[in-house]
N, C-alpha and C positions, 0 to 999 in steps of 0.2 A: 504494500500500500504506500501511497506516495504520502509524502510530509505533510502536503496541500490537504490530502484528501483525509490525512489523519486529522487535520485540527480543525476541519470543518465539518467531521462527523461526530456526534450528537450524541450522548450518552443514553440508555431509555430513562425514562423518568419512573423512579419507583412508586409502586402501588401501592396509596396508601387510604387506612377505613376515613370515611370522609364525619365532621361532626354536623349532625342537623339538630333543631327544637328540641326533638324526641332524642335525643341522645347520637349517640355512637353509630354511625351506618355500615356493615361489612365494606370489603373496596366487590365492586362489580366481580362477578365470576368470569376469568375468563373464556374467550370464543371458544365454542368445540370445535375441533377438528373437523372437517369438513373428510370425510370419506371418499368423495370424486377428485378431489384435490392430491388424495394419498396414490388414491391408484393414477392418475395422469401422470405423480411423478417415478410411479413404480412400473409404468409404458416408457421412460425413459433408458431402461438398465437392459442391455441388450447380453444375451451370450453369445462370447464374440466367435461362434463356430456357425451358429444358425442367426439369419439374417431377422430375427422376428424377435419382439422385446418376450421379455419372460413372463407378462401377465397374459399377451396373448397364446402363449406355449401354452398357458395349464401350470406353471409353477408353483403360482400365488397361492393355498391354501385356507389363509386363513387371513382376515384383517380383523384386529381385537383394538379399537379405540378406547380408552378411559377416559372418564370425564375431566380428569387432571394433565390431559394431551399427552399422555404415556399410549403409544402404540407398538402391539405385538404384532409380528409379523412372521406367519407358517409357510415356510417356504419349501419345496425342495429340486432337486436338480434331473436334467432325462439319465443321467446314472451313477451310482456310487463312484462310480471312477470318472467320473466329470473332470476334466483337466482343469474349469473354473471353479470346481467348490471353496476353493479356498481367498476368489476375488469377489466374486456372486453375493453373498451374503453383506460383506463390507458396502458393495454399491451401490445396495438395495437401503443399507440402513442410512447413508448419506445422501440418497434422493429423497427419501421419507422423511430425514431431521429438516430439509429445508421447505417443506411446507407449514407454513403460518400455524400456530397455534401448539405445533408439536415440542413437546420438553422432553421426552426420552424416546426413542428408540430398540424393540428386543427388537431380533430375527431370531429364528428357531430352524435349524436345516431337519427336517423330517423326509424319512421314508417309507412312512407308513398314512396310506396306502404309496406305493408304487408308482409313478409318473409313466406313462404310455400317451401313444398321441393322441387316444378319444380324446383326453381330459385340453387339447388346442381346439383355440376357436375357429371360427369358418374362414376369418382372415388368413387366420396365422395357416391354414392347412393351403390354400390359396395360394399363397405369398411361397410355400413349398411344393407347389403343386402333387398337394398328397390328398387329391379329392377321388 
């Protein structure tokens, strides 16, 4: 980051209970995560062997929003011996931390059940011409 661009960015401003008549107000809850916003950014993370992102493969398992923007994430890969399993999971958790609202990040690599191509969509089968 440039010097310029350090000393003109902005600290966030802390949240804090605000006082009214009636007393002491909590500070606002913050936004929930937006679950279209998670997977847009988990269309982002490609396996770089097949040219199709890993939500469209069937990878995605599972998406577990809390209400405190903690997001699990059930992933798994087309096979244990996956040459990416061990970049996969990392790319997914740093596309996911940068949507808005999110404060942690799991990924979880499952293989149960088993990834097969039923579980790609009609894009991603297309895109592979595995119709």
């Amino acid at each position: 980051m440039s010097d310029e661009a350090a000393a003109t960015e902005q600290p966030a401003a802390p949240v804090h209970a605000a006082w009214t008549p009636e007393g002491e107000a909590p500070p606002p809850a913050p936004a929930r995560v937006d679950e279209e916003k998670v997977v847009e950014m988990l269309k982002t993370v490609f396996d770089p062997e097949i040219p199709v992102d890993i939500y469209e493969l069937g990878l995605i398992y599972a998406i577990e929003i809390a209400d405190d923007g903690k997001v699990k994430i059930e992933m798994t890969l087309t096979t244990p011996s996956c040459p990416s399993a061990q970049e996969l999971p990392g790319q997914v958790e740093e596309a996911v931390r940068m949507v808005p609202g999110v404060t942690d990040v799991a990924v979880e690599v499952v293989w149960d059940p088993p990834w097969d191509p039923s579980r790609m969509s009609e894009d991603a089968r297309l895109a592979l011409n595995m119709y």
